[in-house]
N, C-alpha and C positions, 0 to 999 in steps of 0.2 A: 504494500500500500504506500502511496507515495505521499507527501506533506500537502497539505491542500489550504496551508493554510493562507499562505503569502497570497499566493493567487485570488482567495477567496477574498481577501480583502482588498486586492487592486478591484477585483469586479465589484464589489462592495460600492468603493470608493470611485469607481465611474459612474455606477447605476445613481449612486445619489447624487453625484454632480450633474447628472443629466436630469433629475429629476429635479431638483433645484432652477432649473432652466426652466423649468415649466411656467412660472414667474416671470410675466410681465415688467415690472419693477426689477424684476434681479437680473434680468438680461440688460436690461438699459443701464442700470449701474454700473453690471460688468463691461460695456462696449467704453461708459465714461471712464474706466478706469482702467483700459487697455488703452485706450485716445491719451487719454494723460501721458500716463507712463509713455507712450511713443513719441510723442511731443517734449517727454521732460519737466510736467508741470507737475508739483509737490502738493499736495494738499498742506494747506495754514494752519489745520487743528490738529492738536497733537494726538498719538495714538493712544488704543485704552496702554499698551506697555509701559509707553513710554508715561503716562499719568501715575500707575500704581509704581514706578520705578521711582520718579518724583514721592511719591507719598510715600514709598519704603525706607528713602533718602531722609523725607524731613522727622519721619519720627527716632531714626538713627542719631542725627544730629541730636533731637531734642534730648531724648535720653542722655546722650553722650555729657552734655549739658548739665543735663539733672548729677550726674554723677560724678563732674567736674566738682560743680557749687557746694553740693550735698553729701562730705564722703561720710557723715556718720550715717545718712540715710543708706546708703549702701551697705554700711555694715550691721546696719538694721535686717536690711532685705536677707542679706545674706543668712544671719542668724536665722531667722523665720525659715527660710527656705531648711537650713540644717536641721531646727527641730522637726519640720513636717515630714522630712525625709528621717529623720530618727521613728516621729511616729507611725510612718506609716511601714519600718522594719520590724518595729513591735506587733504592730497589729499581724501582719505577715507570719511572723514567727509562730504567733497564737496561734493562729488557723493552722500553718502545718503541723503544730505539739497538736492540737486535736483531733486532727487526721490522724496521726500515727498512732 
């Protein structure tokens, strides 16, 4: 028997880009943005990537920030973070001493 699978998904992925096409609206976008691109003209607005890229970027900064200003709060977080990982080996532990 031979892998069906690769294959199975190239025909996958034509049958639904042709079926996509069935759309009115999707064909005429897609010609605009084949005319673009041949032409060399960028769309102005930025992509969804490049938006969440931005938003991954400014809460890094902020944080980074927080941690700058704040180093006891840090060593706050940290603490907390230690105990909840302490509590939850204890709890852990229990359950497998009961099982056994």
């Amino acid at each position: 028997m031979q892998n069906k699978l690769v294959p199975g998904i190239l025909i996958g992925a034509v049958v639904g880009g042709l079926a996509t096409l069935a759309d009115k609206s999707t064909r005429q976008s897609l010609r605009r943005s084949v005319k673009d691109i041949k032409e060399g003209n960028r769309s102005s607005k930025p992509s969804a990537i490049s938006n969440i890229k931005d938003e991954v970027l400014y809460w890094k900064d902020t944080l980074e920030e927080i941690r700058r200003k704040n180093p006891d709060l840090e060593k706050q977080l940290m603490s907390a973070k230690d105990t909840l990982m302490d509590a939850k080996d204890t709890i852990m532990e229990r359950k497998n001493n009961r099982l056994n």
